[in-house]
C-alpha positions in Angstrom: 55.1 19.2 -127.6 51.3 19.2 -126.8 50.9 15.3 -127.3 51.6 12.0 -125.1 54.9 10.7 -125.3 55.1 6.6 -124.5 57.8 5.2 -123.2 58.5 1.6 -124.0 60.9 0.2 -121.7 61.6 0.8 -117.8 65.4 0.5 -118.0 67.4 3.6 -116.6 67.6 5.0 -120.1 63.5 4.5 -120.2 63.3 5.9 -116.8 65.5 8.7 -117.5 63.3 9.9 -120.9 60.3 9.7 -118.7 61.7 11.8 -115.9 63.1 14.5 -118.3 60.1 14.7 -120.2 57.4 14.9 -117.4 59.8 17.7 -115.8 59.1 19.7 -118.9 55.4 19.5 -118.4 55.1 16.5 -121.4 52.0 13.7 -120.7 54.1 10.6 -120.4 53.0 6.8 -120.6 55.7 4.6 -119.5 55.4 0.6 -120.6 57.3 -2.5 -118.9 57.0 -5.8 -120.4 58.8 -7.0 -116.8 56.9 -6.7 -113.6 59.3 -4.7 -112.4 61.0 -1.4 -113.9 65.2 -1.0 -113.5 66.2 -3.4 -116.8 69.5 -4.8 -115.9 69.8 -2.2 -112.8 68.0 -3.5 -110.5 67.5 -5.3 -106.8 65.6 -8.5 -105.8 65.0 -10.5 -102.7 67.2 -13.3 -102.4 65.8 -16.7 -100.4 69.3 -18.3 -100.2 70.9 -14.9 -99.2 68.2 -14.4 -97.2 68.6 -10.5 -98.1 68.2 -8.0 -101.1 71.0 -7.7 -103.3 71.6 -6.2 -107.0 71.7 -8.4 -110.1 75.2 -6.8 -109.9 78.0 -4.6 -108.5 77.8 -1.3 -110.6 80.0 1.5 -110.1 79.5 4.8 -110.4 82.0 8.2 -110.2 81.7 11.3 -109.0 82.2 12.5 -112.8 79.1 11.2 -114.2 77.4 14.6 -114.4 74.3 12.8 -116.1 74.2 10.4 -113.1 74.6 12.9 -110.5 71.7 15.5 -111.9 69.5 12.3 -112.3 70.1 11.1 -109.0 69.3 14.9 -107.9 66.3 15.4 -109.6 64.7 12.4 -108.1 66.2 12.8 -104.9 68.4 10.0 -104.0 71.8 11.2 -104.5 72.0 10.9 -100.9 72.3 7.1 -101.2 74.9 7.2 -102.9 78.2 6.2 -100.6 82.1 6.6 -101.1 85.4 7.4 -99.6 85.4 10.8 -100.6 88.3 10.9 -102.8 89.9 8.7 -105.2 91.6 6.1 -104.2 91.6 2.1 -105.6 92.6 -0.8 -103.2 94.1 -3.7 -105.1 95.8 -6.6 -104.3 97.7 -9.0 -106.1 96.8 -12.9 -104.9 99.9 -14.6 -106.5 102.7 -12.1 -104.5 99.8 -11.2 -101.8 101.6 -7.1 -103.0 98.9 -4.9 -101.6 98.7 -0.8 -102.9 95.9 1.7 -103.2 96.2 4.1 -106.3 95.1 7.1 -105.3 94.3 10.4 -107.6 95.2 13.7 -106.5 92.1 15.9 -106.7 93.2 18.9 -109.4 93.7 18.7 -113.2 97.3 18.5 -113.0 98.2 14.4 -112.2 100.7 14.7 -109.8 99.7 11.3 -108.6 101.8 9.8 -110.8 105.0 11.6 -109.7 104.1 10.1 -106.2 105.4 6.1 -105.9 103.4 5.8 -102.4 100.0 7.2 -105.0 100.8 5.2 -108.5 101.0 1.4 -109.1 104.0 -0.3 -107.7 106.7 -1.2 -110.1 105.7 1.7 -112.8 107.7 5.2 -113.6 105.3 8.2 -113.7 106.1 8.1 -118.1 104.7 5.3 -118.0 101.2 6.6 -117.8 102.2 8.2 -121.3 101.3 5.4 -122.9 97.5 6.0 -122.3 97.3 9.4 -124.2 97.4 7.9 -127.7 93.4 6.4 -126.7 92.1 9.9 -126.8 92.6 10.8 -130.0 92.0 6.9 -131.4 90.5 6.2 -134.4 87.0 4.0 -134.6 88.6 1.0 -135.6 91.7 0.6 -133.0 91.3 -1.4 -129.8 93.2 -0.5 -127.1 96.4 -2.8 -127.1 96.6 -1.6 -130.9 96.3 2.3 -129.6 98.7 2.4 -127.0 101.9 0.6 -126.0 101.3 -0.1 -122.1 104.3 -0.9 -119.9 103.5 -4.5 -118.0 102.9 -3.6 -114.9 101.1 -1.0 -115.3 98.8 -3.0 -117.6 98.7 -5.7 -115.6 97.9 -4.0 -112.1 95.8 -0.7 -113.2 94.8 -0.6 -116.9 93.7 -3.9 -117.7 91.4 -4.7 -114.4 90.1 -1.6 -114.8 89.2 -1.0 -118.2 88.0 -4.7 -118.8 85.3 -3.5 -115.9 84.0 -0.1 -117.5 84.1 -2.1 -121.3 83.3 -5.3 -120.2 85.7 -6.4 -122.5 89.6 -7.5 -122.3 91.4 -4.6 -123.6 92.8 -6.3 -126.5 89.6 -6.6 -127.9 87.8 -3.3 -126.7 87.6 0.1 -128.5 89.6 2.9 -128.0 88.0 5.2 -129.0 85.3 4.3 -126.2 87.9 4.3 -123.7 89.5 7.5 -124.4 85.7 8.9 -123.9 86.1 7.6 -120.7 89.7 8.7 -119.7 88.5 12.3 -121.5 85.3 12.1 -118.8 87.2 10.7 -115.5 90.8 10.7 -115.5 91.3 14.0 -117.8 89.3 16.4 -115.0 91.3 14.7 -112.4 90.2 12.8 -109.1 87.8 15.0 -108.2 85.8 13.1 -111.1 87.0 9.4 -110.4 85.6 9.4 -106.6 84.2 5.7 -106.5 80.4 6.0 -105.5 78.2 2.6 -104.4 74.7 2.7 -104.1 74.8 1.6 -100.4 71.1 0.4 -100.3 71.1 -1.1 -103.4 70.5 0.0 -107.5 66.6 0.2 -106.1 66.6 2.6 -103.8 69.2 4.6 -105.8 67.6 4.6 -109.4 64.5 2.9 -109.7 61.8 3.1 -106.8 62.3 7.0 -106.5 62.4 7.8 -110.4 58.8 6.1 -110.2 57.9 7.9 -107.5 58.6 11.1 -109.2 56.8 10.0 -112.3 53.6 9.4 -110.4 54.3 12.7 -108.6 54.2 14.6 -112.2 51.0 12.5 -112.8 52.9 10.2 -115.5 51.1 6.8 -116.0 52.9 3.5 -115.4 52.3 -0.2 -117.2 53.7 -3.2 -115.8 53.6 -6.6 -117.6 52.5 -3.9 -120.7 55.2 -5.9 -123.3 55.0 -3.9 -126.8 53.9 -6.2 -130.0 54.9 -4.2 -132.9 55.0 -0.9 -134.1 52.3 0.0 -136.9 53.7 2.5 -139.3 52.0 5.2 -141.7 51.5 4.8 -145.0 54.0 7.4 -146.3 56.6 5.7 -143.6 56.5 9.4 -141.9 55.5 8.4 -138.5 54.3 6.0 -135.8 50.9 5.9 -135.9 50.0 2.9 -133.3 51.3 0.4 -130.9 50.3 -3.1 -130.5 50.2 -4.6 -127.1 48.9 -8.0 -127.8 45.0 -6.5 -128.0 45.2 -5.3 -131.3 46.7 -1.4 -132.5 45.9 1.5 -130.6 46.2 4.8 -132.6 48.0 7.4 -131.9 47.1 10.9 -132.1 49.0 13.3 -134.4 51.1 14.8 -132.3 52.3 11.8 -129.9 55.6 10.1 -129.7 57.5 7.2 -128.5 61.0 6.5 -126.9 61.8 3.0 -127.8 64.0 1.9 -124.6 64.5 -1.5 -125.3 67.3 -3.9 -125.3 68.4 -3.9 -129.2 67.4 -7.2 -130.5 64.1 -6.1 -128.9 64.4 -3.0 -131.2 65.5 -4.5 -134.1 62.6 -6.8 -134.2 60.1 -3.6 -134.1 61.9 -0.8 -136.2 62.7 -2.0 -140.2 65.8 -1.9 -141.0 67.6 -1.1 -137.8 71.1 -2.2 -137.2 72.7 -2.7 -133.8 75.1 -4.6 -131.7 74.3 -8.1 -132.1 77.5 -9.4 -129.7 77.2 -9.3 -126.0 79.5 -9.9 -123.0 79.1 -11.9 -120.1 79.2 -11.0 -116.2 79.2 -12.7 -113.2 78.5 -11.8 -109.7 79.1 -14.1 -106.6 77.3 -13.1 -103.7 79.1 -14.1 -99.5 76.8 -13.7 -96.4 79.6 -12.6 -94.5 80.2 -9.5 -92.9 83.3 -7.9 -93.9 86.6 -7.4 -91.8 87.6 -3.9 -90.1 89.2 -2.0 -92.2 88.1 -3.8 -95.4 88.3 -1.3 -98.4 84.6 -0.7 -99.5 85.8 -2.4 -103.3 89.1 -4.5 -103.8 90.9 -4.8 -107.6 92.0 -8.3 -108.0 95.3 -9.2 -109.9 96.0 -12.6 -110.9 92.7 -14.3 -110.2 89.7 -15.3 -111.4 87.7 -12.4 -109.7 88.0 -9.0 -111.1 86.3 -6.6 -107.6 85.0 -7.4 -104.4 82.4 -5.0 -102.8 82.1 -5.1 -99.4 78.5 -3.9 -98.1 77.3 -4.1 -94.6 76.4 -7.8 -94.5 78.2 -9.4 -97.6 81.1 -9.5 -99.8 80.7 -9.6 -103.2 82.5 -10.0 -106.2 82.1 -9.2 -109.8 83.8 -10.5 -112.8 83.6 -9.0 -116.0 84.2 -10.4 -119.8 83.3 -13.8 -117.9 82.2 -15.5 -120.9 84.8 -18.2 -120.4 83.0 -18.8 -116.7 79.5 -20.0 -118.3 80.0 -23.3 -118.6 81.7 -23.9 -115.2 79.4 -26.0 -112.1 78.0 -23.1 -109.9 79.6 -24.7 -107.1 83.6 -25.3 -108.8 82.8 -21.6 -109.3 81.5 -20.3 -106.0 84.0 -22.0 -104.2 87.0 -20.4 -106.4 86.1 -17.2 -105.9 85.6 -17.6 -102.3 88.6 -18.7 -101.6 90.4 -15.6 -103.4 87.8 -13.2 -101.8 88.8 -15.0 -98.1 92.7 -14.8 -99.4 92.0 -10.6 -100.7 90.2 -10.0 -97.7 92.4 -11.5 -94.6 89.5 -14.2 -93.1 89.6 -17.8 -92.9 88.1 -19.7 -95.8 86.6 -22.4 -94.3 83.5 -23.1 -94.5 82.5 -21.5 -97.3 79.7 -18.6 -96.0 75.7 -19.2 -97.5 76.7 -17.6 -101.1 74.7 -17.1 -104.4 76.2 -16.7 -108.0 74.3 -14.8 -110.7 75.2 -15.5 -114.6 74.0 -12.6 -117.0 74.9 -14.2 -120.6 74.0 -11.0 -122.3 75.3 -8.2 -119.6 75.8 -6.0 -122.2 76.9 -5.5 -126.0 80.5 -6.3 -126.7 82.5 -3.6 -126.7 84.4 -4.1 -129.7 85.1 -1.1 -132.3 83.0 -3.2 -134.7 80.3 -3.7 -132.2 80.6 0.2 -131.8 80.3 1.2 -135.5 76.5 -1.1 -135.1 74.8 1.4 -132.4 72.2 3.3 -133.9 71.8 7.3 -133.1 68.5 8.0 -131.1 66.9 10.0 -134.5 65.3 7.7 -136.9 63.7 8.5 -139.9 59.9 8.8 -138.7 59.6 11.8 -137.0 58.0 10.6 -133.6 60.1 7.8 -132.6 63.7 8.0 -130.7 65.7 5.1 -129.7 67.7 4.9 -126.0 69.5 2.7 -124.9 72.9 2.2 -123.5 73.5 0.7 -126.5 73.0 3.2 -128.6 75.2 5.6 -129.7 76.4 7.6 -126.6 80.2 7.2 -127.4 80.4 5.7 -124.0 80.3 1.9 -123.2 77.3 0.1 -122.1 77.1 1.9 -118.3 74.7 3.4 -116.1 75.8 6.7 -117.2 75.4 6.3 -120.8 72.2 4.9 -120.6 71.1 7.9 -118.7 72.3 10.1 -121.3 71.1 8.4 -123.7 67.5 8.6 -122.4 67.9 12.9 -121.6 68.9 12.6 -125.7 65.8 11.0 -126.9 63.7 13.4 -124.5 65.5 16.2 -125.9 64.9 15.2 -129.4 60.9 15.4 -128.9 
């Protein structure tokens, strides 16, 4: 396309339609309403920490081919840190039973023939019991879909798929967790290799997608919060944007990518339906450096915490559906968590290190197959305006690699 495409809203999946469009050449115009671009990705100087930290933990895998050519093309893949293979450390805090899973590399899972590789307690048929999710329908959760075995459930499946849904499993869709299996566990562990972004979700995603953006001469608005969408009279196309300062036209042959959180969207597009239930997180933040030998992230089985991180100078911990955690003092909280961090991670837990607790109420859409069956594809009906999003409809839940995708899809519909 000859025209200017704008792209409203700096998240990854706002970032990632900018990048692949003005790699193709296209005259892009990114807007922020924030004064900072990254959405819910991103890093921020913390006074009481006294250091930069992420508004949370996010994990990556060496399977997230969108992530990985992303990261690539903006050149920061390098930041991105891991053991080199795949292995999970968890513990359990009531028995204080320690085990790492770890995946054998090919497609063939011969992990699960191996009891010093597979989760203690379970018999390789048990993992079985998850094949049923990829072929799920759009209306099963995942307890309906398959019939896990208890320990196994309890010490792999549940911790891990109540982080990548942010949702227990008994309410969370099958069908997006067999999308996920299909992605990760399916190619084998050459695709489940845990990767951090050591120097936080910053320097990973953000400052060096802008960079590039400048770089291909693509023009960037901060504090630039869209209004409302003007619409043609034969409901055809976009033809201006509101700012605050009144419409500005557009010429016949722009387009927008509307990369905003969906209530956001829903307010600016008529008629639009999407998720309209959202998930808690919460991250607790330690200024303490970790032991030797500390795993660089900890599964947690029977407590309150769900993974602890451990970075250079801090432990941290993240803890996922934790809508039943909002109404809890910040300080009962902090101190519960630190004392099952101290337990996981072998230190004394007293006193309680300088620590900091972040609440995001609306972390991201509920992961429900109801919630699912809401999220709008990127095509609408006027020809030059997309939607991204991670909530949208990327058949994956709301994660750093879906909303990635989902930005390449709206680029690739213009």
């Amino acid at each position: 396309m000859a025209g200017t495409v704008h792209v409203i809203g700096a998240g990854l999946a706002g970032l990632a339609a900018a990048v692949r469009l003005a790699t193709r050449g296209v005259a892009v115009v990114l807007h922020e309403a924030a004064p900072q671009a990254g959405g819910r990705c991103r890093s921020y100087f913390d006074r009481q920490l006294n250091a930069v930290i992420d508004n949370g933990n996010h994990l990556v895998l060496s399977g997230n081919s969108t992530m990985r050519e992303f990261t690539r093309l903006i050149g920061s893949e390098h930041t991105l840190t891991g053991p080199g293979r795949a292995e999970f450390a968890f513990v359990d805090l009531e028995s204080d039973e320690r085990w790492t899973v770890r995946l054998s590399e090919g497609r063939l899972p011969w992990w699960i023939f191996d009891k010093r590789a597979r989760v203690p307690g379970t018999k390789w048929s048990d993992y079985l019991s998850l094949a049923p999710l990829l072929r799920a329908g759009p209306h099963a959760t995942m307890t309906d879909a398959m019939h896990c075995p208890p320990a196994l459930y309890k010490r792999l499946i549940h911790p891990l798929f109540l982080a990548v849904l942010n949702a227990d499993p008994a309410e969370g869709s099958a069908q997006m967790a067999g999308a996920v299996i299909r992605e990760t566990l399916v190619p084998g562990g050459k695709a489940c290799h845990p990767l951090i972004a050591s120097e936080g979700l910053d320097v990973t995603f953000v400052t060096p997608a802008l960079a590039y953006l400048e770089a291909k001469g693509a023009r960037v608005m901060m504090q630039h919060r869209v209004r409302a969408l003007h619409y043609a009279a034969d409901d055809s196309r976009v033809e201006a944007i509101d700012f605050g300062d009144g419409p500005q036209a557009l010429a016949a042959d722009d387009a927008v990518v509307l990369a905003v959180p969906p209530n956001v969207a829903a307010s600016l597009v008529p008629g639009l339906t999407t998720p309209d239930e959202y998930r808690a997180i919460v991250n607790a933040h330690y200024q303490v450096a970790p032991p030797p030998g500390c795993p660089p992230m900890i599964g947690v089985v029977n407590g309150v915490s769900d993974w602890i991180f451990a970075f250079d100078t801090r432990l941290s911990v993240t803890i996922s559906g934790a809508d039943h955690l909002l109404d809890e003092s910040r300080e009962s909280l902090a101190m519960r968590i630190w004392e099952e961090v101290a337990k996981a991670c072998k230190i004394a837990s007293t006193p309680m290190p300088v620590w900091q607790l972040v609440r995001e109420k609306r972390a991201t859409f509920a992961a429900t197959p109801a919630q699912d069956r809401r999220r709008p594809g990127a095509k609408t009906r006027w020809r030059n305006l997309v939607l991204a999003g991670d909530w949208t409809a990327t058949g994956l839940p709301a994660t750093i690699e879906g909303a990635l995708r989902s930005g390449n899809r709206a680029a690739d519909l213009l």
